[in-house]
C-alpha positions in Angstrom: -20.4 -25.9 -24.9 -22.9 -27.3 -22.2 -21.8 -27.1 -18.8 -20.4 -30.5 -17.6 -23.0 -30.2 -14.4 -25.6 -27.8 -13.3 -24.2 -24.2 -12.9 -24.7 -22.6 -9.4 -27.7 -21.0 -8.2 -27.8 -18.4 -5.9 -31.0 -17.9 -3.8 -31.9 -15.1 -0.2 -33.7 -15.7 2.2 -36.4 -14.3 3.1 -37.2 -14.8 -0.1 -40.2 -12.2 -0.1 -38.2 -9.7 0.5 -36.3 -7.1 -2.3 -34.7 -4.4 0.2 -34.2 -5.1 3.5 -33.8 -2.7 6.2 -30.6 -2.6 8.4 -30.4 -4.7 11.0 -32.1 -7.3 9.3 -30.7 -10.9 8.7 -30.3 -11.8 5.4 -28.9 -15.9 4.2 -27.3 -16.5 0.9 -27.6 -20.0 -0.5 -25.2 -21.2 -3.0 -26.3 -24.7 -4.9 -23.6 -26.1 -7.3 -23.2 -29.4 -9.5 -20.2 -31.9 -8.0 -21.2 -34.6 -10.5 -21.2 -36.3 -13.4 -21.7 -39.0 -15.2 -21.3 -41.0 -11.8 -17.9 -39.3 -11.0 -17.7 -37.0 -8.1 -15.4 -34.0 -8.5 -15.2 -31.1 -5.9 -15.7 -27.8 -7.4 -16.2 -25.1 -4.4 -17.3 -21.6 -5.2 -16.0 -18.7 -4.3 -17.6 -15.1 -3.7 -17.3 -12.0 -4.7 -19.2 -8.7 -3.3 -19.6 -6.1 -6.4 -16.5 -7.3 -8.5 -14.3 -7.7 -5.1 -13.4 -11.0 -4.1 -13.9 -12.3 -0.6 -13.8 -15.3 1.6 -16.8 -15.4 3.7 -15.3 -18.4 5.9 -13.1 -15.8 7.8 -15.8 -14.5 9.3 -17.6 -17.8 10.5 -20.5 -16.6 8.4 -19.9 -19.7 6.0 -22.0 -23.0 6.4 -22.6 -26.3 4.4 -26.1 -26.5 3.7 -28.2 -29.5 2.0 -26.4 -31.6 0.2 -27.4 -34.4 -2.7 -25.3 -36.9 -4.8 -25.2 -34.5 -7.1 -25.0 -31.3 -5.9 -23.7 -29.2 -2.4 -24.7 -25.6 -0.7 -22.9 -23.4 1.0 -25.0 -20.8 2.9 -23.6 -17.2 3.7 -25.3 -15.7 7.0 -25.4 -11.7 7.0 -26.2 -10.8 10.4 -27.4 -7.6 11.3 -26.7 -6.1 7.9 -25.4 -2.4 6.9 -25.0 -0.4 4.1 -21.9 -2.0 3.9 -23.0 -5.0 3.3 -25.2 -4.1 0.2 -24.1 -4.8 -3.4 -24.0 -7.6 -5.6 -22.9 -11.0 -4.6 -21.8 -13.7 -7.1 -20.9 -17.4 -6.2 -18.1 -18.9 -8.9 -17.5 -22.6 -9.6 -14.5 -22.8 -12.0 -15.2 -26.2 -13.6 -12.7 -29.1 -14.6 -12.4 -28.2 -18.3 -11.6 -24.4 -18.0 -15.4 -23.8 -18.2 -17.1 -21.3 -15.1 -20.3 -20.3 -13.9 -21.7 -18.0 -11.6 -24.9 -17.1 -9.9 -25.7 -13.5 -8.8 -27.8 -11.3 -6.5 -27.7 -7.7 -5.5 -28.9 -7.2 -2.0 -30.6 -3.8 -1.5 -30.1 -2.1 2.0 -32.5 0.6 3.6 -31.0 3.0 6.0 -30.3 6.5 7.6 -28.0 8.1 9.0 -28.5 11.0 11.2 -26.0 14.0 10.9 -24.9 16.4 13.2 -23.8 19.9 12.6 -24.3 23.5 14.0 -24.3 26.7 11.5 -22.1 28.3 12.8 -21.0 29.7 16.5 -22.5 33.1 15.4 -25.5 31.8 14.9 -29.2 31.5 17.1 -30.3 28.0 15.0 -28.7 24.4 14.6 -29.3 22.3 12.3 -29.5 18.4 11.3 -29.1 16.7 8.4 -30.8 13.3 7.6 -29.6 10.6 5.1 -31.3 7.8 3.9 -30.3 5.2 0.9 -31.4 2.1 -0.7 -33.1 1.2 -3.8 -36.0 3.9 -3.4 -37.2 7.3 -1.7 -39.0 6.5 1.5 -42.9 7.0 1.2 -42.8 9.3 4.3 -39.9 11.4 6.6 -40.6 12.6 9.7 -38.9 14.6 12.3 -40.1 13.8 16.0 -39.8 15.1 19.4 -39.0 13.0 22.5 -43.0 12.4 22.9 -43.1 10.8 19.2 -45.0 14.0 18.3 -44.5 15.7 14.8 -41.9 18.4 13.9 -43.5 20.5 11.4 -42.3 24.2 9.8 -43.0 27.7 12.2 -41.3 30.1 13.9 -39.2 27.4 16.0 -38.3 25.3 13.0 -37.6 25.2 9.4 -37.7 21.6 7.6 -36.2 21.2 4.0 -38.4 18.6 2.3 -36.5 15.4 1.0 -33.7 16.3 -1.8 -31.8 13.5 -4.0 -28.4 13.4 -3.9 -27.2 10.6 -5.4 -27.1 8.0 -4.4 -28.8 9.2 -1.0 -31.8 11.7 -0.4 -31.6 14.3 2.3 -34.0 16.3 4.5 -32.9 18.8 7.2 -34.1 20.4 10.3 -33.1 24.0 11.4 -33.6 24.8 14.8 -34.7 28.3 15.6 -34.4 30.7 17.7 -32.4 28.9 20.7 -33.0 28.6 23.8 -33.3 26.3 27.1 -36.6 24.9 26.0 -35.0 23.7 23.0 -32.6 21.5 24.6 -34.4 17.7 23.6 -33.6 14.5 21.3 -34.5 14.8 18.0 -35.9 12.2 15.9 -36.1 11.4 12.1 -37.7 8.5 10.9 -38.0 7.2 7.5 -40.7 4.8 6.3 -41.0 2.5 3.2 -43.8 0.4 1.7 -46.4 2.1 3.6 -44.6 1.6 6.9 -43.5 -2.0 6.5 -40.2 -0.7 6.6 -38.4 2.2 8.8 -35.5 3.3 9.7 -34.4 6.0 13.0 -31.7 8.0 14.1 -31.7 10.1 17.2 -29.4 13.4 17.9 -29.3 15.4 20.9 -29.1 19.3 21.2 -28.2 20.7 24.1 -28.5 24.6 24.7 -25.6 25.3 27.2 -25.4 29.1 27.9 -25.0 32.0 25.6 -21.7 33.5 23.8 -20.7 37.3 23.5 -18.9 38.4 20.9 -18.8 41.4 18.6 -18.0 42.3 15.1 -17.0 45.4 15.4 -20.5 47.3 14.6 -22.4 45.6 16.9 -22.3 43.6 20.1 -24.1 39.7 19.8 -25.8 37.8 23.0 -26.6 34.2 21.5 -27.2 30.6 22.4 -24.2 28.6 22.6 -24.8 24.9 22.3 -23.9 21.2 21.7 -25.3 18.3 19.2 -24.3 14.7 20.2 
């Protein structure tokens, strides 16, 4: 059976976009039929995010867009958007007759998430872990000192090249061999679409004295230190 007006359809803005990166703002535009045959009925939609319904109004997100004699928008502002925020969205009209529609888009975040983590308090190296997610690998990772320069593998630092854990990939930095000079903010920076894209995290080691302790056998002198 025909719908007794035009079903919704759901449209994002930009609209040149497929994956966005966090922190971006992204607008959802819901169109839907309120007419027919000369009579005006109100049908408003409601939304779901990946199955889960939710009301977008509490959040003071929700606006009336365009409207026509025909047909009304509601618009659905994502500020600043997370991981959180990705999944699929569907806008709902339940019609008159028992009849619904719905429109749909799955909105694809880009991000990364820094971890933090030592190897252990009997141990001379720290390490951190780097997380990134969205719909693909990033083109390039990179691990950066405080003057933007490059991290690369040597006797200071072992890098473990990008791994897929689904759903996210993983790199990690060891540091080596501790000591004042290693004390800095560490960078890694992921970058998509031949650097149209990017996303940072920061963490910062601090090497704050050195720890005795023995196992019995033998007596240990290493680096104690912090990650923040």
């Amino acid at each position: 059976m025909p719908l007794p007006f035009s079903g919704p359809q759901l449209q994002h803005e930009p609209n040149d976009m497929t994956a966005f990166q966090e922190g971006a703002t992204v607008t959802l535009s819901c169109t839907y039929g309120i007419s027919v045959n000369g009579i005006t009925k109100e049908n408003a939609p409601y939304w779901t995010l990946s199955e889960n319904e939710f009301t977008p109004e509490q959040s003071g997100r929700l606006t009336d867009g365009p409207s026509t004699a025909t047909t009304k928008t509601q618009i659905y502002t994502i500020e600043s958007i997370t991981k959180d925020d990705a999944g699929k969205y569907k806008c709902e009209v339940d019609y008159d007759n028992g009849l619904k529609s719905d429109a749909e888009y799955t909105l694809v975040v880009r991000y990364l998430e820094l971890a933090t983590g030592d190897i252990g308090s009997r141990s001379s190296k720290a390490a951190l872990t780097c997380l990134f997610g969205g719909d693909k690998e990033p083109d390039e990772v990179q691990w950066l000192n405080p003057q933007g320069e490059k991290i690369v593998d040597g006797a200071n630092f072992n890098i473990i090249p990008t791994n897929f854990l689904n759903p996210e990939w993983e790199t990690k930095l060891t540091v080596k061999n501790l000591r004042a000079s290693s004390s800095m903010e560490y960078k890694c920076k992921a970058l998509w679409d031949s650097g149209l894209q990017e996303a940072t995290g920061t963490a910062a080691l601090l090497v704050t004295g050195r720890t005795c302790f023995t196992d019995n056998t033998q007596i240990y002198d290493i680096p104690s230190h912090e990650i923040e």
